[in-house]
C-alpha positions as a Markdown table, in Angstrom:
| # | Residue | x | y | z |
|---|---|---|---|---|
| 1 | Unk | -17.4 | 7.0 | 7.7 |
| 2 | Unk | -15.1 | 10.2 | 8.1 |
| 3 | Unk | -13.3 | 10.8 | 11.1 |
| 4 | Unk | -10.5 | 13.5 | 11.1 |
| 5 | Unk | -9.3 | 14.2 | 14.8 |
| 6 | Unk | -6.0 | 15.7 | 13.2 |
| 7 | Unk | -5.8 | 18.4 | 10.3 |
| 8 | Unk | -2.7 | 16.1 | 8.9 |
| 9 | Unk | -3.1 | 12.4 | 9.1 |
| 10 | Unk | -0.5 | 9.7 | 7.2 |
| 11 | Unk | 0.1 | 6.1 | 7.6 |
| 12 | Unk | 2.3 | 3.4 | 7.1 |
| 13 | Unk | 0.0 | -0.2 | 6.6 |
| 14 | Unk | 2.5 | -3.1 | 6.2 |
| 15 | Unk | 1.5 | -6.3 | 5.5 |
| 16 | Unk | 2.7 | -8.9 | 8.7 |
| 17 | Unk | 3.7 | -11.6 | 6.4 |
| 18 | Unk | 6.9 | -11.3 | 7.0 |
| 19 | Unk | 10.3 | -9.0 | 9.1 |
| 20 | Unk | 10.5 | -5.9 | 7.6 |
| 21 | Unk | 13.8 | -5.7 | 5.1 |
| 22 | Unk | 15.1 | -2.4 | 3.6 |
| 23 | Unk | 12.5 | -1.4 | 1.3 |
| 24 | Unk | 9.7 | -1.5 | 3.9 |
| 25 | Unk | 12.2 | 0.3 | 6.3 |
| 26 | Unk | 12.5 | 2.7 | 3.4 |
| 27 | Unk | 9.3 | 3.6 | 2.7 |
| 28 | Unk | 8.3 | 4.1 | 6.4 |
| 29 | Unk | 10.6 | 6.3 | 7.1 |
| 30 | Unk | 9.7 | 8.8 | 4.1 |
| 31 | Unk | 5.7 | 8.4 | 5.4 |
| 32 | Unk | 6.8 | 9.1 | 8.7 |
| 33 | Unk | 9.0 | 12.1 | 7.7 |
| 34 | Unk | 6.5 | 13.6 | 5.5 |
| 35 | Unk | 4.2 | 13.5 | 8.7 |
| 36 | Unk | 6.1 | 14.4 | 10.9 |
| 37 | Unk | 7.5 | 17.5 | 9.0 |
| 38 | Unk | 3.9 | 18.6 | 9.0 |
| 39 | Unk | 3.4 | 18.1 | 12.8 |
| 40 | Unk | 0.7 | 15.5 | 11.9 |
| 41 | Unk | -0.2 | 12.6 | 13.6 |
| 42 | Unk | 1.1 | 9.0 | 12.2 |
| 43 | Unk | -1.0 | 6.0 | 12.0 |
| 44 | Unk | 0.0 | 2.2 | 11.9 |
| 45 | Unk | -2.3 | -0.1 | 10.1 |
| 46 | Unk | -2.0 | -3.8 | 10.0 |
| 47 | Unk | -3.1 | -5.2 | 6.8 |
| 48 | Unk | -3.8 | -8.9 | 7.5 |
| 49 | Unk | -6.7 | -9.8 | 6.0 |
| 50 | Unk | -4.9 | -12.4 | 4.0 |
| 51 | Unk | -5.0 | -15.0 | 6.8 |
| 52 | Unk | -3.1 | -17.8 | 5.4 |
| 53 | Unk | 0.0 | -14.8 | 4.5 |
| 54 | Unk | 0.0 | -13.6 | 7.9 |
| 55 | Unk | 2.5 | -15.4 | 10.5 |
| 56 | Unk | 1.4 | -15.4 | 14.0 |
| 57 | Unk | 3.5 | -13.0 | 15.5 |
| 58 | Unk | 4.9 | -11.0 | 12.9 |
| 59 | Unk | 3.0 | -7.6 | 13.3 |
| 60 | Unk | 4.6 | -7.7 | 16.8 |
| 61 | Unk | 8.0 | -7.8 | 15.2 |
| 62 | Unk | 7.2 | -5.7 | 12.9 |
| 63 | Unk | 6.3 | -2.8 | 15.6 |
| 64 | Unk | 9.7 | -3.7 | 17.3 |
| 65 | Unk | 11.6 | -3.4 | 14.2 |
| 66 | Unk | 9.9 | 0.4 | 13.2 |
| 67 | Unk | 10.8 | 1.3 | 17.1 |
| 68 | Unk | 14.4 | 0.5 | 16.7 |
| 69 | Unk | 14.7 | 2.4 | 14.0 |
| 70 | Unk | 13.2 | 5.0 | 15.7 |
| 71 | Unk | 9.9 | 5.5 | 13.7 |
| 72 | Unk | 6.9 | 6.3 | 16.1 |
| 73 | Unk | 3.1 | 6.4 | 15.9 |
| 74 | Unk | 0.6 | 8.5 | 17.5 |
| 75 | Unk | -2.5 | 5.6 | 16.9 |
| 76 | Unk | -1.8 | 2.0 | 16.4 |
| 77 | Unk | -2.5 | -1.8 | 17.3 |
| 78 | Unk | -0.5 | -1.4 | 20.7 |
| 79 | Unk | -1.7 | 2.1 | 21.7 |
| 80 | Unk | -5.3 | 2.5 | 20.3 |
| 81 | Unk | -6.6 | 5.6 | 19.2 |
| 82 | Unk | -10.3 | 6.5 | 18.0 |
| 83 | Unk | -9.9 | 5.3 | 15.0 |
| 84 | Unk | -9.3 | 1.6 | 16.1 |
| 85 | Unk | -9.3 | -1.1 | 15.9 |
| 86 | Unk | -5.9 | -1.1 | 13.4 |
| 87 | Unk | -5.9 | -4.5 | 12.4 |
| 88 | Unk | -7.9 | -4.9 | 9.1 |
| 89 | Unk | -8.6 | -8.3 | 10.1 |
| 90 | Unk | -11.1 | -6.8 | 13.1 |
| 91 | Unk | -12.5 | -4.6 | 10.6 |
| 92 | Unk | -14.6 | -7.2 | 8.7 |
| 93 | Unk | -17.6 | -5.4 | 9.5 |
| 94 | Unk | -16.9 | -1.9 | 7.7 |
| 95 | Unk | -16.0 | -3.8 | 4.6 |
| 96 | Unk | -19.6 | -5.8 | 4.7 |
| 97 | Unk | -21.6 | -2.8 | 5.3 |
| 98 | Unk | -19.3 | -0.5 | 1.9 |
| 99 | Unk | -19.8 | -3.5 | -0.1 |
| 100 | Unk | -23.3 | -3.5 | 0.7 |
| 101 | Unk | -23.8 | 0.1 | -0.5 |
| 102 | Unk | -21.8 | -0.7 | -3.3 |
| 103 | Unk | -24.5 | -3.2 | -4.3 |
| 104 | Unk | -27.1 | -1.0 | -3.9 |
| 105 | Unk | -25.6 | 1.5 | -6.1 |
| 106 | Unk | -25.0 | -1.2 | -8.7 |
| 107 | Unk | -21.3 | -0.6 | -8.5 |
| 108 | Unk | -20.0 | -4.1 | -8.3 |
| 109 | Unk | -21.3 | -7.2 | -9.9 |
| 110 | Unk | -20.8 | -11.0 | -9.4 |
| 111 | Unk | -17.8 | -12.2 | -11.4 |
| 112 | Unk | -17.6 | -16.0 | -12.2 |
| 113 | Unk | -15.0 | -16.6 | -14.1 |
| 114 | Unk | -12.6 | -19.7 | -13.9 |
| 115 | Unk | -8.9 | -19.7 | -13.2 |
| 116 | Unk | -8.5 | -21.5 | -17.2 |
| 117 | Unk | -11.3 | -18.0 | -18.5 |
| 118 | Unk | -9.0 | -15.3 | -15.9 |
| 119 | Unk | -5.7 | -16.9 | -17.5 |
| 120 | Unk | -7.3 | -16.8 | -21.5 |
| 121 | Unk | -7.8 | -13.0 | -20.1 |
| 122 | Unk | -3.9 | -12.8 | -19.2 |
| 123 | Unk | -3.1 | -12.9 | -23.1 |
| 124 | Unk | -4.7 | -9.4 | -23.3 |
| 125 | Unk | -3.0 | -6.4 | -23.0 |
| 126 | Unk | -2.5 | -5.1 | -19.8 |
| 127 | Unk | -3.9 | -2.2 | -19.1 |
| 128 | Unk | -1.7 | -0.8 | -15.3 |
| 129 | Unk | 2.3 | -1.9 | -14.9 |
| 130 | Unk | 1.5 | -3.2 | -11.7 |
| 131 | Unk | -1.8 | -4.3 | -11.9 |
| 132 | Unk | -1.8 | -7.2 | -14.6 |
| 133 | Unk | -4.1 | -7.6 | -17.7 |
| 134 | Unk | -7.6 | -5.4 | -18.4 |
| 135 | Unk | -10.4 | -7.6 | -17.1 |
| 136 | Unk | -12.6 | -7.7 | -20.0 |
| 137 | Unk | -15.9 | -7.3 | -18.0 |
| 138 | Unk | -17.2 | -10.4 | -19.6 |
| 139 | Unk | -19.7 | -11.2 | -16.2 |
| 140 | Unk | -20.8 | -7.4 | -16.0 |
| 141 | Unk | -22.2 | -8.0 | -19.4 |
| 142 | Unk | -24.2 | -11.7 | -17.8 |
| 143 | Unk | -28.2 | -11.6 | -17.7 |
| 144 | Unk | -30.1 | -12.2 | -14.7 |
| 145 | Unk | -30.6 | -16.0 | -15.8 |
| 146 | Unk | -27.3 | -16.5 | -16.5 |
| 147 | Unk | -25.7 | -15.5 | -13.3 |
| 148 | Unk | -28.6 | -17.5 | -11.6 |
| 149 | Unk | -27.2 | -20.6 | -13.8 |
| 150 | Unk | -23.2 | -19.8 | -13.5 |
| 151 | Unk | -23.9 | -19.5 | -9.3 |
| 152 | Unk | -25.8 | -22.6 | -9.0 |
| 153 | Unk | -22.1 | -24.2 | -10.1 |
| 154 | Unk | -19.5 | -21.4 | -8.7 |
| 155 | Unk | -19.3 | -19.1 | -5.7 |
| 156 | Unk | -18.3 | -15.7 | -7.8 |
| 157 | Unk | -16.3 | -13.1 | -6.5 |
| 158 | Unk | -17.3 | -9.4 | -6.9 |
| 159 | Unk | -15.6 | -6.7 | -9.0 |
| 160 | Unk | -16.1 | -2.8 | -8.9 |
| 161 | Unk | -17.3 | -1.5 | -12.3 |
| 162 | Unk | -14.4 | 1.3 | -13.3 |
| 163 | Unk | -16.2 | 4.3 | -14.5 |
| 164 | Unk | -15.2 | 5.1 | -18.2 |
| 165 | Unk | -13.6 | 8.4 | -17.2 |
| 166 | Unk | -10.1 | 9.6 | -17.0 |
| 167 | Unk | -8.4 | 9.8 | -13.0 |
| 168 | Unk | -5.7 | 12.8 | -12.9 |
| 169 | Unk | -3.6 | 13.4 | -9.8 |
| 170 | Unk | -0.9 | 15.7 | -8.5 |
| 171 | Unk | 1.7 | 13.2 | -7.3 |
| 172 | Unk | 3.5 | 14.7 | -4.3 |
| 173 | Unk | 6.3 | 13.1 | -5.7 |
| 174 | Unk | 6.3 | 12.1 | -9.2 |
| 175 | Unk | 4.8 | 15.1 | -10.1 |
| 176 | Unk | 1.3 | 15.1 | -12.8 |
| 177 | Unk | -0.1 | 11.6 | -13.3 |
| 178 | Unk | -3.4 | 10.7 | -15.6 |
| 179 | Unk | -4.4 | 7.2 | -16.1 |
| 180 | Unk | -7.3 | 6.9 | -19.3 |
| 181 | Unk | -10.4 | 5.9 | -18.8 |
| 182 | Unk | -11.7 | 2.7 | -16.6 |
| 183 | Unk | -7.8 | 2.3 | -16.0 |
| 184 | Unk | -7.3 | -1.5 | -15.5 |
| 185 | Unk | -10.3 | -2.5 | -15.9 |
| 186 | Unk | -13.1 | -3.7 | -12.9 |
| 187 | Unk | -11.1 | -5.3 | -10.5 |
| 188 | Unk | -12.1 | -7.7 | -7.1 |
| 189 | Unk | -13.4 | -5.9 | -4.3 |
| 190 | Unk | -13.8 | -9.5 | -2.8 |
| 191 | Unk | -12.6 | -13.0 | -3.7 |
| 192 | Unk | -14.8 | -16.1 | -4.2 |
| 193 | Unk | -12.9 | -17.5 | -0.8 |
| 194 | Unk | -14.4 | -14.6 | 0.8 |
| 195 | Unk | -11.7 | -12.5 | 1.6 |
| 196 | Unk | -12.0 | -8.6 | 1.0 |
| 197 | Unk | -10.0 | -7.0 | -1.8 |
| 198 | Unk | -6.9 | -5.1 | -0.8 |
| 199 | Unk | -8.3 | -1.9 | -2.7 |
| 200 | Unk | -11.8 | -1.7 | -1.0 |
| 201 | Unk | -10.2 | -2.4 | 2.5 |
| 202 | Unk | -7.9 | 0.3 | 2.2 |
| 203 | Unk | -9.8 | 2.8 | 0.7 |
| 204 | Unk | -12.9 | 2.1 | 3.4 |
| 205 | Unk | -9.9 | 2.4 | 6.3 |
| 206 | Unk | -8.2 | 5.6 | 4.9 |
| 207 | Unk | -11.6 | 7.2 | 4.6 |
| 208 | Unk | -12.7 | 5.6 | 8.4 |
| 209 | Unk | -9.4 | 6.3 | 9.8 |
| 210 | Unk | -9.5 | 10.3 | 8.3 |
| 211 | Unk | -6.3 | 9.6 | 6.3 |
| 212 | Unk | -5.2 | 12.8 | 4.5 |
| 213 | Unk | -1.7 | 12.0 | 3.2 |
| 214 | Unk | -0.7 | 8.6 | 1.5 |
| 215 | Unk | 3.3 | 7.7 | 0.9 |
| 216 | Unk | 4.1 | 4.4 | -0.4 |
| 217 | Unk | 6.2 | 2.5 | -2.8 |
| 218 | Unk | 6.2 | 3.3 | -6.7 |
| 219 | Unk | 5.1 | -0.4 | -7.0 |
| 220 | Unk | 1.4 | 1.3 | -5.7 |
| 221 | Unk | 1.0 | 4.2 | -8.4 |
| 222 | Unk | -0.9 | 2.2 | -10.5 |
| 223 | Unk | -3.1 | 1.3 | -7.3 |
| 224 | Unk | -4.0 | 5.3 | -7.3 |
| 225 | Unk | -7.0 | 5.2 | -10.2 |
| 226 | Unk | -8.5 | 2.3 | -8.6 |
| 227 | Unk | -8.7 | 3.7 | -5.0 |
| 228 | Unk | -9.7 | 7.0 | -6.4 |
| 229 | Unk | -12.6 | 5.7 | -7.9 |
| 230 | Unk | -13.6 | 3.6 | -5.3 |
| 231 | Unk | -13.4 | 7.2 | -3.1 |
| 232 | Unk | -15.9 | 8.8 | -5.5 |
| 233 | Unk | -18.4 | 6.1 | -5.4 |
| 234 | Unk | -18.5 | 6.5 | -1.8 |
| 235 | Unk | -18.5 | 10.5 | -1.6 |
| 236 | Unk | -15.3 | 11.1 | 0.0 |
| 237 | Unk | -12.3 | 13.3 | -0.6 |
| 238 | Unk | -8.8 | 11.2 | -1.3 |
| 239 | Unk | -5.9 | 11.8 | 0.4 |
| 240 | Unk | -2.7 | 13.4 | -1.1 |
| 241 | Unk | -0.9 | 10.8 | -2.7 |
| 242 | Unk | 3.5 | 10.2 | -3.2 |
| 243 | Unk | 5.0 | 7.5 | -4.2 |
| 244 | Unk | 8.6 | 7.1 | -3.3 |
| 245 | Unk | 11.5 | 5.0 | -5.3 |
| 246 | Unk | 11.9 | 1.1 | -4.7 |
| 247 | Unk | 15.1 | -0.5 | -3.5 |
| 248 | Unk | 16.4 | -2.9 | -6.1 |
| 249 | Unk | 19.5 | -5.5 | -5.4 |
| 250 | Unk | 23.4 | -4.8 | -7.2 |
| 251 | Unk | 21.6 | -6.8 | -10.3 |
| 252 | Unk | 18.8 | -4.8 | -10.3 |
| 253 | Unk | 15.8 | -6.7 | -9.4 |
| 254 | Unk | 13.3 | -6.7 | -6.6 |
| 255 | Unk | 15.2 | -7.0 | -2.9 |
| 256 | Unk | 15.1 | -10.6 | -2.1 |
| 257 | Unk | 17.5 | -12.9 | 0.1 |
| 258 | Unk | 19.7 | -13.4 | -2.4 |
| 259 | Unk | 21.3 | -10.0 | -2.4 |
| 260 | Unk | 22.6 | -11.0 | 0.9 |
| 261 | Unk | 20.8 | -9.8 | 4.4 |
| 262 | Unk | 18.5 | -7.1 | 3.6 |
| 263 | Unk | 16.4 | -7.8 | 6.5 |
| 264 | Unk | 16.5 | -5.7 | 9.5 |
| 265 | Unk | 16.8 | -8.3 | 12.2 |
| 266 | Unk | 19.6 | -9.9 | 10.1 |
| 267 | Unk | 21.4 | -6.0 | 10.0 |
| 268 | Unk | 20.7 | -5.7 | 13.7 |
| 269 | Unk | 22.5 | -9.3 | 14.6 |
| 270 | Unk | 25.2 | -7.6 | 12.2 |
| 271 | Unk | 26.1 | -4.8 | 14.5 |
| 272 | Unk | 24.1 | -2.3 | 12.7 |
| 273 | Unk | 23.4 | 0.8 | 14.3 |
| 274 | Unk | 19.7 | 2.2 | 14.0 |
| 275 | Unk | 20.6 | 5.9 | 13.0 |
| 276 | Unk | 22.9 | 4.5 | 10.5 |
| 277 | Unk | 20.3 | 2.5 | 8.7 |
| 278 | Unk | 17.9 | 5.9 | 8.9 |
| 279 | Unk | 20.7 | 7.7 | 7.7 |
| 280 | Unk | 21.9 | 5.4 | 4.7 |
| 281 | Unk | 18.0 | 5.1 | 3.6 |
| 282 | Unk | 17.7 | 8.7 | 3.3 |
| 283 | Unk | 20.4 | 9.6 | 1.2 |
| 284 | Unk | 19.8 | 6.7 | -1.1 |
| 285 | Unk | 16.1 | 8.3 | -1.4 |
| 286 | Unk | 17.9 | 11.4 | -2.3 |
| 287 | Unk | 17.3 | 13.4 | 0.8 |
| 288 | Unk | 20.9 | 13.7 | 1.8 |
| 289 | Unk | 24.3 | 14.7 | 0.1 |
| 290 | Unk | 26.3 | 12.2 | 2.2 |
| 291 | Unk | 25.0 | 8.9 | 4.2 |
| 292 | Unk | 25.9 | 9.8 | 7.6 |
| 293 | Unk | 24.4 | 8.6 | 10.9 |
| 294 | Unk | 21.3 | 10.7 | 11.1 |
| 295 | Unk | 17.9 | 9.5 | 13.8 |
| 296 | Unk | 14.8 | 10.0 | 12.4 |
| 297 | Unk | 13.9 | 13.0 | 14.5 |
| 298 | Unk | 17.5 | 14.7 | 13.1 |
| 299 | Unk | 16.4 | 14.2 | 9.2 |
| 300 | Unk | 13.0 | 15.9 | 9.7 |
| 301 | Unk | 14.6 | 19.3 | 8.9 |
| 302 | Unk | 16.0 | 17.7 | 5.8 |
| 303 | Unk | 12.2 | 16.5 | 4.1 |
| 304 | Unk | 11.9 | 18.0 | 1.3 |
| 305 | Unk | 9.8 | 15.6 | -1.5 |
| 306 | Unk | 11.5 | 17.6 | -4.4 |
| 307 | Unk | 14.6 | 15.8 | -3.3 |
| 308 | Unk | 13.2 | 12.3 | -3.4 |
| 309 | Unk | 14.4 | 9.8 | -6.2 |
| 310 | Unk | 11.9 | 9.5 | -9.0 |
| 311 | Unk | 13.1 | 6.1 | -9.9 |
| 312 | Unk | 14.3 | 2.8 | -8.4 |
| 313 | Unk | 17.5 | 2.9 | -6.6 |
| 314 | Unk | 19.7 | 0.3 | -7.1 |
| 315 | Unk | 22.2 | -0.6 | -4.1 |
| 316 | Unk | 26.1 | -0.5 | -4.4 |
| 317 | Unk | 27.5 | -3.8 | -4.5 |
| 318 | Unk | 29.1 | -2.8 | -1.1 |
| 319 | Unk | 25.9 | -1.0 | 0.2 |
| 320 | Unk | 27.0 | -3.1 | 3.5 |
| 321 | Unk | 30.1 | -1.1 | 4.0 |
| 322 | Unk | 27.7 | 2.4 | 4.7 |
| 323 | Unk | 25.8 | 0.8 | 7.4 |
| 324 | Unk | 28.2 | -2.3 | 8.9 |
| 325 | Unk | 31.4 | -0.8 | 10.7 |
């Protein structure tokens, strides 16, 4: 499944559910610096395998809203490359034939739990910040019979089996992480309505797509042991991972559209000036002393990851005012 064409390959993989707003523009920009700092090669990944999330579209505005900013890409949905295609949704087949290995290897089993038995689960103590409650592995523990009899009723979906073993990393970022053994517990590599879990997919496309260096958002990390297991089972080396800091509103929760317009298209009807955004997001990352207008291309010589907040950053209450003349 490896391909590598480029010693130093990174990506950026939104989900087109929606414009991109500050955060997204945020994290972008730090994968694309950290790429192109290396003189790698940048890759743009669609991930819309959730159907019913994904507006017709919205991956084109998406691609225009990352080229105003300035952010380019060697290998994506509009130019191709040879690791294509870059929409996960045309990529159905690669996720059939790892889940089929899986099977083989008796990594995943069929899980048939209700929505009532999942939410009895929720009670428990959860095991990752970000990735709910420890699935208690009641169906791994089912006989042959009693699957036969639970799937006569219910179509299950199918969880990977977390080796009970501790997953260190280095965190180009964050520095030394460890997460104890089966970290989270077995999570779904594919739902009961058929679609393909968001770990397996990106795992089987970083692997396909010769991914060597990962930045995303800090709401991710606990994504790591999870996609580093699912990269030993299939025999492959992960990439580097980094996890950069999340944007957070005045009040200091989640970016939403009540901190006011935090959207790029609304910024851009505003007057806003592309290198000004860049600019601003890279001094609030911590890559700056002072948030002046500064392309893409000019801050390369500023990337330095030892720089780079190690927690949330949360906006000014006139964060406007930096970016709006």
């Amino acid at each position: 499944m490896n391909n590598r064409p480029s010693p130093i390959r990174g990506r950026f993989a939104p989900t087109p559910s929606g414009r991109l707003h500050l955060g997204n523009a945020l994290t972008a920009l730090l994968a694309w610096l950290q790429v192109r700092a290396a003189g790698g090669a940048m890759i743009l990944r669609m991930e819309d395998l959730d159907a019913p999330r994904c507006k017709p579209g919205t991956a084109a505005q998406v691609m225009e809203e990352m080229a105003w900013l300035g952010l380019d890409w060697d290998e994506g949905p509009d130019v191709g490359g040879p690791c294509g295609p870059y929409e996960q949704s045309a990529r159905l087949a690669l996720y059939e034939e790892a889940l089929e290995r899986l099977g083989r290897e008796d990594r995943i089993y069929p899980c048939y739990c209700s929505r009532a038995e999942l939410q009895s689960i929720a009670s428990a103590p959860h095991g990752l910040t970000g990735e709910g409650p420890v699935y208690d592995g009641r169906c791994r523990r089912l006989t042959a019979e009693e699957r036969r009899e639970r799937e006569a009723v219910k179509t299950p979906s199918l969880r990977f089996a977390m080796p009970v073993k501790p997953f260190p990393f280095a965190d180009g970022v964050a520095g030394p992480q460890s997460f104890g053994p089966g970290a989270g517990g077995d999570f779904v590599v594919k739902r009961a309505d058929g679609i393909v879990g968001y770990q397996l997919a990106v795992v089987v496309d970083d692997i396909a797509m010769g991914v060597t260096d990962v930045f995303r958002g800090w709401d991710l990390l606990d994504s790591t042991p999870r996609q580093l297991a699912l990269f030993e089972a299939f025999g492959e080396p992960p990439p580097r991972y980094a996890h950069g800091p999340l944007l957070l509103g005045p009040d200091g929760s989640r970016l939403s559209k009540r901190h006011g317009s935090v959207g790029l298209s609304a910024l851009r009807e505003r007057g806003a000036k592309p290198e000004k955004v860049t600019g601003w997001l890279a001094w609030t990352a911590g890559l700056t002393d002072e948030p002046e207008p500064l392309a893409p291309r000019e801050l390369i010589r500023f990337w330095d990851p030892r720089r780079i907040a190690r927690e949330a950053v949360r906006l000014p209450a006139d964060w406007t005012n930096f970016i709006i003349d």
